[in-house]
PyMOL commands that place a pseudoatom at each C-alpha (Angstrom):
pseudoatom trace, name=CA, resn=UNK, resi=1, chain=A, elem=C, hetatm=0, pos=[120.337, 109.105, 82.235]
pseudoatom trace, name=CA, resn=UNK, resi=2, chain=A, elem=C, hetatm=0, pos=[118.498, 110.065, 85.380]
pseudoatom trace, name=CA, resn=UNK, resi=3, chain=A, elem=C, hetatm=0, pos=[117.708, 112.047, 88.113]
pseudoatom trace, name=CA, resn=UNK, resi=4, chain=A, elem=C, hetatm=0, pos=[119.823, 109.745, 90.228]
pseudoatom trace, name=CA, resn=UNK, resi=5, chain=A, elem=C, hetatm=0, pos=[122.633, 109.429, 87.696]
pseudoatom trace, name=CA, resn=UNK, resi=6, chain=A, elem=C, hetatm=0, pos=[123.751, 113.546, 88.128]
pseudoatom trace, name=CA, resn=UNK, resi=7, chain=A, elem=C, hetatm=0, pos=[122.849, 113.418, 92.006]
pseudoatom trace, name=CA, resn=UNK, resi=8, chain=A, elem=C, hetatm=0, pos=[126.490, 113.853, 92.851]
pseudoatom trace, name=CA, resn=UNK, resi=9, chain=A, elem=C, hetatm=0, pos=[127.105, 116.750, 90.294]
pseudoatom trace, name=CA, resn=UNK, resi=10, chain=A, elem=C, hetatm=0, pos=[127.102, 120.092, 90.872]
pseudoatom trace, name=CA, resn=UNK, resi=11, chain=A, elem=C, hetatm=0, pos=[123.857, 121.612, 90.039]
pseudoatom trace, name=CA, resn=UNK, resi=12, chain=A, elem=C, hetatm=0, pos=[123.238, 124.909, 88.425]
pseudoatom trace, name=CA, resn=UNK, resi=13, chain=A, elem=C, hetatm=0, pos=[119.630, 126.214, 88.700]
pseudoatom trace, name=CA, resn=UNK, resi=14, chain=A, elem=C, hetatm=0, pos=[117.933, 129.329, 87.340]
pseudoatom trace, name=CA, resn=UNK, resi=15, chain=A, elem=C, hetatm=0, pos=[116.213, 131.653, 87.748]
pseudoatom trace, name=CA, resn=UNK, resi=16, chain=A, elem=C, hetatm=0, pos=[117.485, 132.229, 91.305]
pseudoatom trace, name=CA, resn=UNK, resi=17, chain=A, elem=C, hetatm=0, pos=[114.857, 135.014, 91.611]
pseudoatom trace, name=CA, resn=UNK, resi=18, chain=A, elem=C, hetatm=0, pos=[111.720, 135.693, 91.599]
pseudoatom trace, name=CA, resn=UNK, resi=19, chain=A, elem=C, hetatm=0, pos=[110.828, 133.004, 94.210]
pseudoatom trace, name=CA, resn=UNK, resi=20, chain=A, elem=C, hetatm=0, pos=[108.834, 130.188, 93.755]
pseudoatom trace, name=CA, resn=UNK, resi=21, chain=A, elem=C, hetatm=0, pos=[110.767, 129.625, 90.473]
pseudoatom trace, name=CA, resn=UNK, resi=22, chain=A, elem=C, hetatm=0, pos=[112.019, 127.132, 88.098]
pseudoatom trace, name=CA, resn=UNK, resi=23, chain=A, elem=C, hetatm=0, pos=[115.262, 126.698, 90.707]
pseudoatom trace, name=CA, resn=UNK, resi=24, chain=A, elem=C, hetatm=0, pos=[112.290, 125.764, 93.397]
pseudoatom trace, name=CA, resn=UNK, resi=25, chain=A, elem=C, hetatm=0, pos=[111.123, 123.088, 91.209]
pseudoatom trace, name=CA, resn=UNK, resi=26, chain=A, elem=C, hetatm=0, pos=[114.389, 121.239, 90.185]
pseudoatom trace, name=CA, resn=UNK, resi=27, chain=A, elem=C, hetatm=0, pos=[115.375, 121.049, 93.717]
pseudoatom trace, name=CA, resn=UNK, resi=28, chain=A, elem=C, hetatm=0, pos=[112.462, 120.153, 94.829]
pseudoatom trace, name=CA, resn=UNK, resi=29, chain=A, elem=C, hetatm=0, pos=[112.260, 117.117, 92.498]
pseudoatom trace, name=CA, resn=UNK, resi=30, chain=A, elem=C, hetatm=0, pos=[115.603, 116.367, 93.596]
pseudoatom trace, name=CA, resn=UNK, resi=31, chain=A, elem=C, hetatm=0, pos=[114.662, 115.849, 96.805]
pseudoatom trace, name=CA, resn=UNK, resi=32, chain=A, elem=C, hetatm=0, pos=[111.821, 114.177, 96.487]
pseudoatom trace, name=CA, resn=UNK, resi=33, chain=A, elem=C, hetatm=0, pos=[114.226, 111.469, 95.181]
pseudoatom trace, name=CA, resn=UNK, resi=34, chain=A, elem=C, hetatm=0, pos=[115.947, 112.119, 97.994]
pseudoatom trace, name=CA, resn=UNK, resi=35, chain=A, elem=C, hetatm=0, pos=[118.881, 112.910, 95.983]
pseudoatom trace, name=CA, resn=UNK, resi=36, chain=A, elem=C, hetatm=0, pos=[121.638, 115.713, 96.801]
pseudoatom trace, name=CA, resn=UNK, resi=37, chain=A, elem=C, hetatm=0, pos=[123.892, 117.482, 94.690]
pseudoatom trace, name=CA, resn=UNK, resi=38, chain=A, elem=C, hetatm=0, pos=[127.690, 118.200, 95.147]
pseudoatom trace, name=CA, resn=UNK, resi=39, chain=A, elem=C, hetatm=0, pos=[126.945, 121.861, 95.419]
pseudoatom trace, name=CA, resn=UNK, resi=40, chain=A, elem=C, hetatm=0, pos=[124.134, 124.119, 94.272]
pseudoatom trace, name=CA, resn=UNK, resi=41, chain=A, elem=C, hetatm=0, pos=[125.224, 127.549, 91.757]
pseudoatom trace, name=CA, resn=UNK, resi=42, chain=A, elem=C, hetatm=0, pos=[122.232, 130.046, 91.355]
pseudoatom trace, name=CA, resn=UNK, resi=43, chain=A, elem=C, hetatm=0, pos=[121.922, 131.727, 88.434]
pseudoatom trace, name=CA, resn=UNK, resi=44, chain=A, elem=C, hetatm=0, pos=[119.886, 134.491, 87.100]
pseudoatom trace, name=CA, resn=UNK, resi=45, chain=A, elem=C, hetatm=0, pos=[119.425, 133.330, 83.256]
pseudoatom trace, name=CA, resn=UNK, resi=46, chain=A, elem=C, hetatm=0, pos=[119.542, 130.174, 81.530]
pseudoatom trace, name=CA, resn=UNK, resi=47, chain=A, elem=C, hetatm=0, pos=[122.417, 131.626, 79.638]
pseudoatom trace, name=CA, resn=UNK, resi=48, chain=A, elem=C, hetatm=0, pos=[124.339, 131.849, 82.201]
pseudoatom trace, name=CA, resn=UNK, resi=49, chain=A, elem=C, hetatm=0, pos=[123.602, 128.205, 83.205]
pseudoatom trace, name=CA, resn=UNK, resi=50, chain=A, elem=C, hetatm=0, pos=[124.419, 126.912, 79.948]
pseudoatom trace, name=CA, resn=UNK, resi=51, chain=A, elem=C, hetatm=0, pos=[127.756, 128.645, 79.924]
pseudoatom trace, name=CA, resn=UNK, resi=52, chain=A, elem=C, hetatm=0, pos=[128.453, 127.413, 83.508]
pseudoatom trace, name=CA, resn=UNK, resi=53, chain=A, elem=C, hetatm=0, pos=[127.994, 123.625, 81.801]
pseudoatom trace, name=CA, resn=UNK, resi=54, chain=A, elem=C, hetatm=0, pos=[130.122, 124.621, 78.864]
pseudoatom trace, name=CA, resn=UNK, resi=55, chain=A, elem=C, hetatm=0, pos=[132.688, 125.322, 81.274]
pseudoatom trace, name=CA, resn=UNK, resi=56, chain=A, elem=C, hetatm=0, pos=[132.065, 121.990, 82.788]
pseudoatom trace, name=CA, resn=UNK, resi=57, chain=A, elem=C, hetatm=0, pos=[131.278, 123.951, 86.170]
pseudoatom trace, name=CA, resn=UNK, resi=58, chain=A, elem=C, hetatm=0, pos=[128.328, 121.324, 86.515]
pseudoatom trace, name=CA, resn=UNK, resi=59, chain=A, elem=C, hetatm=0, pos=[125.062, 120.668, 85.324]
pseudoatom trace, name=CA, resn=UNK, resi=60, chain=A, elem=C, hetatm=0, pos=[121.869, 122.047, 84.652]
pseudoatom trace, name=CA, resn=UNK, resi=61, chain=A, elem=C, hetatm=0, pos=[118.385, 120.929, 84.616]
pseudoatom trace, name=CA, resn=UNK, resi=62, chain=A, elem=C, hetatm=0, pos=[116.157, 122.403, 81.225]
pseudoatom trace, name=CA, resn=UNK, resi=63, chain=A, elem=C, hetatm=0, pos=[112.848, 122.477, 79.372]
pseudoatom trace, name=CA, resn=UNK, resi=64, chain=A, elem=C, hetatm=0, pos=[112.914, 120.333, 76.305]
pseudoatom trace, name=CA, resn=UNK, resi=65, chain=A, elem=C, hetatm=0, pos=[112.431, 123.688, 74.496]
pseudoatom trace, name=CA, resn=UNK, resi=66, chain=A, elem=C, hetatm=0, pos=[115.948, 124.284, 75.526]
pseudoatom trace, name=CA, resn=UNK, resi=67, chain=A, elem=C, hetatm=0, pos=[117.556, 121.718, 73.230]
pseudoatom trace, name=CA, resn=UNK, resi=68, chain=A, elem=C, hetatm=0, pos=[117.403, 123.816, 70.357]
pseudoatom trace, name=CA, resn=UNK, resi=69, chain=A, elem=C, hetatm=0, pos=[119.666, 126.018, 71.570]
pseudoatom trace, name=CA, resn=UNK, resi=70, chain=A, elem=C, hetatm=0, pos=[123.144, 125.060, 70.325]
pseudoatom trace, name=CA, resn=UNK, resi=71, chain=A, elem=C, hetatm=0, pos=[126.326, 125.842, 73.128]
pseudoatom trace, name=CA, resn=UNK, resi=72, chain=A, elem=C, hetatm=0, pos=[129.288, 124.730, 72.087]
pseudoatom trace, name=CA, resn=UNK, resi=73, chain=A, elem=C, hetatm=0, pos=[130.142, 121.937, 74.927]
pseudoatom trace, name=CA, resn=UNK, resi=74, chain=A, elem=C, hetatm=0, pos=[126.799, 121.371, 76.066]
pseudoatom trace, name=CA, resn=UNK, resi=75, chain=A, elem=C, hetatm=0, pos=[124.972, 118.015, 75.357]
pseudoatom trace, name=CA, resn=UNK, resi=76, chain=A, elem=C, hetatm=0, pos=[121.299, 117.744, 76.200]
pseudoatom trace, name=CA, resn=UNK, resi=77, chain=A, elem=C, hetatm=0, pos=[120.121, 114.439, 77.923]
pseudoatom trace, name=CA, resn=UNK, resi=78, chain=A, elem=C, hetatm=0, pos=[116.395, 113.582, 78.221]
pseudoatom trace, name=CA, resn=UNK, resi=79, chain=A, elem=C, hetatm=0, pos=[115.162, 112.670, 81.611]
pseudoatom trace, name=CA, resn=UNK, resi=80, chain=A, elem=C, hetatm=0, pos=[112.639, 109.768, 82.285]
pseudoatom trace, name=CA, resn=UNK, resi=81, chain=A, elem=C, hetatm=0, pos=[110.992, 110.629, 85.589]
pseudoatom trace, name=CA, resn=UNK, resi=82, chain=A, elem=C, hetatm=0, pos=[107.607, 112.323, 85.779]
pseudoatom trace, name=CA, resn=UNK, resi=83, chain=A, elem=C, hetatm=0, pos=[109.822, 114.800, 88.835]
pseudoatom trace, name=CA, resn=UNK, resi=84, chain=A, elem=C, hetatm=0, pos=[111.276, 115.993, 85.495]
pseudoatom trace, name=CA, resn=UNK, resi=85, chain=A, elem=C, hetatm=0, pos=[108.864, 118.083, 83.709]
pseudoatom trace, name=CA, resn=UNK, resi=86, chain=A, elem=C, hetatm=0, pos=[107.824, 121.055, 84.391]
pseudoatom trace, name=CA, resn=UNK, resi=87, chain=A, elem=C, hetatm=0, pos=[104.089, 122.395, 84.501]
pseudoatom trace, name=CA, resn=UNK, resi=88, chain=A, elem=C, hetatm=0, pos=[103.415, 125.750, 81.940]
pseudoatom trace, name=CA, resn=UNK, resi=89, chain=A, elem=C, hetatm=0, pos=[102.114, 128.336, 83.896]
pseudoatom trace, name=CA, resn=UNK, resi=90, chain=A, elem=C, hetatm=0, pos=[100.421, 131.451, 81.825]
pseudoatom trace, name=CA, resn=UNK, resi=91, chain=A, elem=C, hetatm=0, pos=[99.298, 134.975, 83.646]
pseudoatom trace, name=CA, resn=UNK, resi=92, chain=A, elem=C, hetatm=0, pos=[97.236, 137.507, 82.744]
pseudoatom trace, name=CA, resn=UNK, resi=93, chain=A, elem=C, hetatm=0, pos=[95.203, 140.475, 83.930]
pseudoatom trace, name=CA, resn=UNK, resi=94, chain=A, elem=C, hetatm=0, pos=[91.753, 139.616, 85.494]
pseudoatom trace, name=CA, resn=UNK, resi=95, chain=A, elem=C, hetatm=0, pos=[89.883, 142.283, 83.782]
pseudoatom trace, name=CA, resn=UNK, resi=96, chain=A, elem=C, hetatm=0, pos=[89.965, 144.438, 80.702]
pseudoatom trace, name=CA, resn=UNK, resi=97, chain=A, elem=C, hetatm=0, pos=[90.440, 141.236, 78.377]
pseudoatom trace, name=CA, resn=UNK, resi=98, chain=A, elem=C, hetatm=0, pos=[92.110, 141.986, 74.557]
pseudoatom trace, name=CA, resn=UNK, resi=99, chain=A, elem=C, hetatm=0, pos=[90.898, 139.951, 72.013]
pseudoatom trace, name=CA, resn=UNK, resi=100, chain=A, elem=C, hetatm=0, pos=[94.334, 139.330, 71.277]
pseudoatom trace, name=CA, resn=UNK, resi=101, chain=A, elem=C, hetatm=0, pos=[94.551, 137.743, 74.432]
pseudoatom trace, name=CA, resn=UNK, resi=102, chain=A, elem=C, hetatm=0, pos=[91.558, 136.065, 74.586]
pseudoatom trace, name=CA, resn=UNK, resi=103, chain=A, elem=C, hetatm=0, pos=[92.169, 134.356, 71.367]
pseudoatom trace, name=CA, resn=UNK, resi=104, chain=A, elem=C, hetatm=0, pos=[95.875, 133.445, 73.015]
pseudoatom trace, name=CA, resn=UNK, resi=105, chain=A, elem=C, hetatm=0, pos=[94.091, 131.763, 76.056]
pseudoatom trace, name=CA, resn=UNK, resi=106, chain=A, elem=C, hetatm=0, pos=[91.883, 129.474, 73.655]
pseudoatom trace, name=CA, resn=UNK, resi=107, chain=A, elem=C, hetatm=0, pos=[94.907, 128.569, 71.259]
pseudoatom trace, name=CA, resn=UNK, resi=108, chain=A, elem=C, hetatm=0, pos=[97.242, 127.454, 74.769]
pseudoatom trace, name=CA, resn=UNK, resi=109, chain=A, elem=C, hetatm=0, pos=[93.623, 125.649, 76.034]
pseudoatom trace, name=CA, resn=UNK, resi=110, chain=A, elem=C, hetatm=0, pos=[93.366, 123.824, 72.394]
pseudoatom trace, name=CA, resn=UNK, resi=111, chain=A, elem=C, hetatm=0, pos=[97.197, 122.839, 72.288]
pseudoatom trace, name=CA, resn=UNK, resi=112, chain=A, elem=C, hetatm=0, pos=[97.713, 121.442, 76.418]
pseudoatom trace, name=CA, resn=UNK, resi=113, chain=A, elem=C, hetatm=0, pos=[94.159, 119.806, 76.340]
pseudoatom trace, name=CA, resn=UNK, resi=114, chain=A, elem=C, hetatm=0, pos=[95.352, 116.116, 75.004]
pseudoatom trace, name=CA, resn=UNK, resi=115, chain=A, elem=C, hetatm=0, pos=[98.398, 116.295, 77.611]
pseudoatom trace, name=CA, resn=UNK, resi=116, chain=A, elem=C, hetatm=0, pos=[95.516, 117.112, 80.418]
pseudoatom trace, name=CA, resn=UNK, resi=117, chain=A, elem=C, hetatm=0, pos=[93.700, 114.094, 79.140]
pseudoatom trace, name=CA, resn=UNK, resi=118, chain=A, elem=C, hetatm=0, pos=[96.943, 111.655, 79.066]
for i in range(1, 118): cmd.bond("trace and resi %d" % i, "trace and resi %d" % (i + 1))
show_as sticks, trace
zoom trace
């Protein structure tokens, strides 16, 4: 299955807010393919989008992490195309550091460090 293969669906993205957001990204990847969708459904959770596909309302674009969750009705499909993935993004405060979350930030650097090499 690809990118090309549910062009015709309808899509469901979420989150539809806060903007830029995961939404953003799948239609952006979309059309970068140049690829439209039947309609577009914004959603606020990913719950809500895997219900939506349970109901067979359309489809839904999800991190791999994603496929653990089990929704009766939903069948997960991995994606070839690099548009596909999604970049991790962490946040914190500037200043006034925790060693908790200093040793956090080291642990994420250790663990995406061979996929920044690949």
């Amino acid at each position: 299955m690809t990118l090309a293969d549910i062009a015709n669906e309808t899509l469901i993205v979420y989150p539809s807010t806060p903007r830029p957001s995961f939404a953003d990204q799948q239609l952006s990847a979309l059309r970068d393919g140049a690829l439209v969708p039947a309609a577009v459904h914004e959603v606020r959770e990913l719950q809500t989008a895997l219900g939506l596909v349970a109901a067979k309302v359309g489809v839904s674009l999800v991190p791999e992490s994603v496929e653990g969750v089990r929704v009766k009705g939903v069948v997960y499909r991995r994606l070839p195309e690099p548009a596909a993935t999604s970049p991790i993004i962490m946040s914190r405060r500037l200043h006034g550091e925790s060693a908790a979350t200093t040793a956090f930030c080291a642990i994420a650097r250790e663990m995406i460090a061979p996929a920044a090499q690949a």
